[in-house]
N, CA, C and O of each residue as an XYZ file, in Angstrom:
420
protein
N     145.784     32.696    135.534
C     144.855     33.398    134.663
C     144.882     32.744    133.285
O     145.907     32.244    132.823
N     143.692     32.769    132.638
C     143.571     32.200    131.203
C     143.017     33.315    130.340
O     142.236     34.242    130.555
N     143.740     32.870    129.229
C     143.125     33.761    127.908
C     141.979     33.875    127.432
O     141.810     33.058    126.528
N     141.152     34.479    127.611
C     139.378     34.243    127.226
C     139.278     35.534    126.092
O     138.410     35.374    125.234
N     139.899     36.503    126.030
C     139.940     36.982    124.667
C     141.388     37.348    123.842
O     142.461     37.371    124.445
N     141.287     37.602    122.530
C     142.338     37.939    122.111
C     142.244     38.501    121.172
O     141.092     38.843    120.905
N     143.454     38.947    120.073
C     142.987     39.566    118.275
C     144.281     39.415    117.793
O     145.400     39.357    118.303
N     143.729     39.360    116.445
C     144.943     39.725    115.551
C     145.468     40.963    114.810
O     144.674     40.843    113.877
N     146.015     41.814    114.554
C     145.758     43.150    114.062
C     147.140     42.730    112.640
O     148.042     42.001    113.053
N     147.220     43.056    111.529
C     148.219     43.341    110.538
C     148.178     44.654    110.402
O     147.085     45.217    110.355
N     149.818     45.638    110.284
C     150.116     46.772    110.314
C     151.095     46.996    108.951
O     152.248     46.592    108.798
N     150.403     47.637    108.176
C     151.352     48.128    107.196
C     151.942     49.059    107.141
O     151.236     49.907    106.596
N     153.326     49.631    107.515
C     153.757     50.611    107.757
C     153.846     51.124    106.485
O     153.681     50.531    105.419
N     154.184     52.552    106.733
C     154.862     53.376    105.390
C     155.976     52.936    105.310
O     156.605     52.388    106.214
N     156.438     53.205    103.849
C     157.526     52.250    103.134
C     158.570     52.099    103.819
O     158.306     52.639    104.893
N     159.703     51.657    103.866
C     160.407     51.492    105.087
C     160.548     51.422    106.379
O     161.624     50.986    106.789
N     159.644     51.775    107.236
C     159.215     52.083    108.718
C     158.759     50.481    109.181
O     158.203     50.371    110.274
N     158.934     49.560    108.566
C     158.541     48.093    109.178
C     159.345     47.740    110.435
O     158.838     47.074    111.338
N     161.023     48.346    110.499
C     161.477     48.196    111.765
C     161.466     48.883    112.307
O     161.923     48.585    113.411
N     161.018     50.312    112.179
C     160.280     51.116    113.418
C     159.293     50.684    114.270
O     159.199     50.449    115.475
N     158.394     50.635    113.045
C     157.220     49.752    113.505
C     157.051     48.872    114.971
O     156.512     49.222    116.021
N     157.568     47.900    114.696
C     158.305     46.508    114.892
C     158.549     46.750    117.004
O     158.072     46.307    118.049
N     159.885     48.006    116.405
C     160.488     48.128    117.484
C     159.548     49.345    117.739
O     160.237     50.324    118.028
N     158.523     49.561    117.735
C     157.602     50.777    118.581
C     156.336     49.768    119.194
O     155.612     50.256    120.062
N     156.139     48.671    118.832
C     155.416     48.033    118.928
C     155.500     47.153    120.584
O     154.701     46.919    121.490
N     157.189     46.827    120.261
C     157.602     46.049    121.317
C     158.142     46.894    122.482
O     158.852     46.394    123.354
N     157.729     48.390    122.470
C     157.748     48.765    123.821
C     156.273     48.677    124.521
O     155.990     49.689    125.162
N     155.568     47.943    124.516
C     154.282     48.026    124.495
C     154.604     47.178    125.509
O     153.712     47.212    126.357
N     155.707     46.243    125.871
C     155.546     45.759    127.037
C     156.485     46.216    128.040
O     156.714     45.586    129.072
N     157.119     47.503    127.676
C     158.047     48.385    128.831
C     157.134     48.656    129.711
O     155.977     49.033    129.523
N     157.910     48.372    131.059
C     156.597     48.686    132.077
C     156.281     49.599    132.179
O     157.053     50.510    131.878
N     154.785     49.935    132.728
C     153.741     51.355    132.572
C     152.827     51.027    131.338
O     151.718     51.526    131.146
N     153.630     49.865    130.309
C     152.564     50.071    128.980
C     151.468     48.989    128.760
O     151.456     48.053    129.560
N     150.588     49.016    127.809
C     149.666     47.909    127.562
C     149.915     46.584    128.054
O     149.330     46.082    129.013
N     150.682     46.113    127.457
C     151.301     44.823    127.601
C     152.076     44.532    128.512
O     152.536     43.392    128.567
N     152.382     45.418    129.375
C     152.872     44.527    130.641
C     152.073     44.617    131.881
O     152.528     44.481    133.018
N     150.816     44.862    131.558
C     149.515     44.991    132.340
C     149.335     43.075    132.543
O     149.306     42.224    131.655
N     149.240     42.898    134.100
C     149.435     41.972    134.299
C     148.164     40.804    133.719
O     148.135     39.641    134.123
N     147.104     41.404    132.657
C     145.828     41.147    132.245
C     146.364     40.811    130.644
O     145.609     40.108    129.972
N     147.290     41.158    130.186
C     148.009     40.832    129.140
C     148.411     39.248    128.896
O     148.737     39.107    130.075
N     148.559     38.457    128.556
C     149.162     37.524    128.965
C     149.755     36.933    127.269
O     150.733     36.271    126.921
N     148.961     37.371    126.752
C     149.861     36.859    124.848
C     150.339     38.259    124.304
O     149.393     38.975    123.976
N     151.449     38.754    124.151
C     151.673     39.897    123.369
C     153.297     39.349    121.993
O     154.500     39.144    122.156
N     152.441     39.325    120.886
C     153.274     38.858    120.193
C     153.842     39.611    119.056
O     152.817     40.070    118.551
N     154.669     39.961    118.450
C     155.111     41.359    117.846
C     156.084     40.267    116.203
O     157.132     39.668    116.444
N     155.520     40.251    114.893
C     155.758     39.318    114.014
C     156.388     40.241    112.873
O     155.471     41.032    112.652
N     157.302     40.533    112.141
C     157.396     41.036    111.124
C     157.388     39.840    109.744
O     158.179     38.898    109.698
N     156.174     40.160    108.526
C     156.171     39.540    107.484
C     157.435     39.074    106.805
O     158.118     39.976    106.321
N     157.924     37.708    106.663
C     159.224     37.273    106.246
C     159.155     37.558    104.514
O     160.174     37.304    103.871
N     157.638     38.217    103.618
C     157.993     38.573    102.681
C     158.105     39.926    102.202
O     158.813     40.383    101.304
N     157.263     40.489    102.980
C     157.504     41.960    103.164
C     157.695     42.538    103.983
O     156.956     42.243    104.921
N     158.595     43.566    104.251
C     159.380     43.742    106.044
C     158.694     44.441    106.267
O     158.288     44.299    107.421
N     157.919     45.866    105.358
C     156.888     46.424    105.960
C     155.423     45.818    106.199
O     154.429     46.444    105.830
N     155.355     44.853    106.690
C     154.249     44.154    107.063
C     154.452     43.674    108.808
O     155.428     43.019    109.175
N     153.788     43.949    109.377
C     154.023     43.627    111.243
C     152.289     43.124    111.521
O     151.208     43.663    111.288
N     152.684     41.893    112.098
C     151.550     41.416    112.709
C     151.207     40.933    114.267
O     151.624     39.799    114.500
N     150.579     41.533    115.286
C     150.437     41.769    116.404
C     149.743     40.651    116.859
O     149.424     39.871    115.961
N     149.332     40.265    118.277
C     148.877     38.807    118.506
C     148.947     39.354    119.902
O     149.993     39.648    120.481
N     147.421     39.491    120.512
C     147.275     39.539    121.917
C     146.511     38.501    122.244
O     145.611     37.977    121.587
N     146.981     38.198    123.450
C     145.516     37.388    124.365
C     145.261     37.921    125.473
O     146.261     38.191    126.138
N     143.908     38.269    126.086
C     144.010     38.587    127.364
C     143.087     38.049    128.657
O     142.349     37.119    128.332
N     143.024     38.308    129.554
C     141.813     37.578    130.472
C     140.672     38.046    130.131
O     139.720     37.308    130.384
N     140.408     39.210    129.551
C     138.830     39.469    129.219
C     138.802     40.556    128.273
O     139.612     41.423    128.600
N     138.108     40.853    127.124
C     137.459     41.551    126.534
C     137.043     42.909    127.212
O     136.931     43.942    126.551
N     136.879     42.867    128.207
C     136.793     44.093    129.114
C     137.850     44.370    129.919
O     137.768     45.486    130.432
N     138.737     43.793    130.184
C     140.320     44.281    130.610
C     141.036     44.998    129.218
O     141.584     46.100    129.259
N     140.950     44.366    128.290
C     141.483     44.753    127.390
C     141.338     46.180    127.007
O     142.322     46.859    126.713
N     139.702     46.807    127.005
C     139.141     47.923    126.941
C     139.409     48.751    127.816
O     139.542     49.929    127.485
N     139.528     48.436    128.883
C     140.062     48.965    130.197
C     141.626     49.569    129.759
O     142.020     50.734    129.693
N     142.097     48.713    129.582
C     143.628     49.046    129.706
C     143.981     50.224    128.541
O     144.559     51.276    128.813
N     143.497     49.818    127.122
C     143.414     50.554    125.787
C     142.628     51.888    126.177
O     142.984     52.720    125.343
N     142.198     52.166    126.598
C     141.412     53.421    127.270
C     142.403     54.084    127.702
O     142.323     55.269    127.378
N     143.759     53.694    128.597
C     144.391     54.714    129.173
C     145.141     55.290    128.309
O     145.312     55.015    127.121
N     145.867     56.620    129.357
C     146.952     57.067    128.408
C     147.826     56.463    127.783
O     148.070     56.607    126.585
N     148.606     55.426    128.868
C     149.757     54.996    127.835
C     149.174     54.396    126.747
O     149.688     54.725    125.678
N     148.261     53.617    126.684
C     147.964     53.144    125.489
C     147.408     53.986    124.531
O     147.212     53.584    123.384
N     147.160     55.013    124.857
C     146.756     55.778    123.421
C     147.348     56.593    122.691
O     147.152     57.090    121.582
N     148.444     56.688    123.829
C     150.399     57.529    123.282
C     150.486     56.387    122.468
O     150.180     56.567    121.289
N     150.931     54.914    122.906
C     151.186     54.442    121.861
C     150.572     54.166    120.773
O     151.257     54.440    119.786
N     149.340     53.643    120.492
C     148.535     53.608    119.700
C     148.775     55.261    118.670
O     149.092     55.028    117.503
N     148.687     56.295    118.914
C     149.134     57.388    118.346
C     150.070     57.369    117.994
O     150.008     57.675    116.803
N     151.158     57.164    118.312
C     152.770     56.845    117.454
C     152.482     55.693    116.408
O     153.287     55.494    115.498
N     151.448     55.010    116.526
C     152.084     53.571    115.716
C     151.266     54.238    114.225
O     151.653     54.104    113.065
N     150.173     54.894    114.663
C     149.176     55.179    113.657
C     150.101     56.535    112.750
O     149.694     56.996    111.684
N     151.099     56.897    113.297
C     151.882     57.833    112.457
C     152.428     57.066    111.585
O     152.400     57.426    110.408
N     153.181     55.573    112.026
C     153.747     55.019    110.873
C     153.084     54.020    109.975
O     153.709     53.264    109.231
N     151.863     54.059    110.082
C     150.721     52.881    109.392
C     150.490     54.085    107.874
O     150.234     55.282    107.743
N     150.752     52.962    106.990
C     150.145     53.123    105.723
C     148.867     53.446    105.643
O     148.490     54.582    105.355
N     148.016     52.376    105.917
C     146.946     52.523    105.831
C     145.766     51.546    107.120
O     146.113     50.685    107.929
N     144.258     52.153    106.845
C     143.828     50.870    108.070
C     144.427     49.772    108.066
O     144.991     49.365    107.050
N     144.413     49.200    109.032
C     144.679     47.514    109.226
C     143.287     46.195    109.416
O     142.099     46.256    109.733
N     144.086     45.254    109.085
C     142.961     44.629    109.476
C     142.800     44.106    110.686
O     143.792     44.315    111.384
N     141.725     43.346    111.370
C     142.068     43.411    113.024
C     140.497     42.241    112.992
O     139.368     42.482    112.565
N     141.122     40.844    113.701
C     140.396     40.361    113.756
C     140.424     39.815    115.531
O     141.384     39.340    116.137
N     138.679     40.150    116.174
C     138.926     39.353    117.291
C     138.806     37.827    117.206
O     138.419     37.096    116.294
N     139.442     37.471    118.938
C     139.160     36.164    118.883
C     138.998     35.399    120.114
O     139.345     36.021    121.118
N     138.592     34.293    120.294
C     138.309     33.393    121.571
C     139.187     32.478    121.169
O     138.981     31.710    120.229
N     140.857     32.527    122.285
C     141.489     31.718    122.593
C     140.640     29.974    122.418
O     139.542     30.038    121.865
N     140.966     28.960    122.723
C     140.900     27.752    122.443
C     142.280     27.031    123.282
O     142.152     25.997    123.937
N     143.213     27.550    123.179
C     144.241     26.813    123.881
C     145.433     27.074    122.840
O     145.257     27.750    121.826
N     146.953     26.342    123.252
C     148.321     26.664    122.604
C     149.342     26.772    123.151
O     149.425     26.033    124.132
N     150.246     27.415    122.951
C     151.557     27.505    123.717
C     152.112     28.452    123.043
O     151.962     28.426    121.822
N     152.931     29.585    123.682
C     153.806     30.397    123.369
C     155.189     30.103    124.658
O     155.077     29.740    125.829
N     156.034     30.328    124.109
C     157.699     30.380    124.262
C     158.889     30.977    124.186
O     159.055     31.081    122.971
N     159.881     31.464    124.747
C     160.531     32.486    124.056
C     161.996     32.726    125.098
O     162.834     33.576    124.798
């Protein structure tokens, strides 16, 4: 499978909550959740090296409509609801069309 869509989202937590954040973020690929939906294939979880309350997210997935699919269910909107408890404020959230790359880990 290849990446044909993806996004970027930045999350500013409330003041201290950047490693909540962080670590609420990265159950997103405990199985049952968003990201370990086998349509997932980039799930990247970044905390800002100048401000810790800053977390920046990085999906890719096989389609723009899997993605919607999956974000529609419950688990994803439990989580999505927890994360939005610890967000400062909106985020910004940009989509995107993969091109190619490498991730590692």
């Amino acid at each position: 499978m290849n990446v044909r869509y993806g996004f970027n989202a930045t999350l500013t937590a409330k003041p201290g909550m950047g490693e909540r954040l962080a670590d609420l973020l990265l159950t997103g690929l405990d199985a049952g959740s968003p990201a370990a939906d086998e349509h997932c294939l980039v799930y990247l979880v970044c905390r800002s090296a100048s401000d810790p309350d800053v977390v920046h997210v990085t999906e890719g997935w096989t389609s723009e409509e899997d993605h919607h699919r999956i974000f529609a269910g419950q688990a994803a909107q439990a989580l999505v609801a927890q994360v939005q408890d610890l967000v400062a404020a909106q985020s910004p959230y940009t989509d995107l069309v993969p091109v190619g790359g490498k991730a590692a880990f």
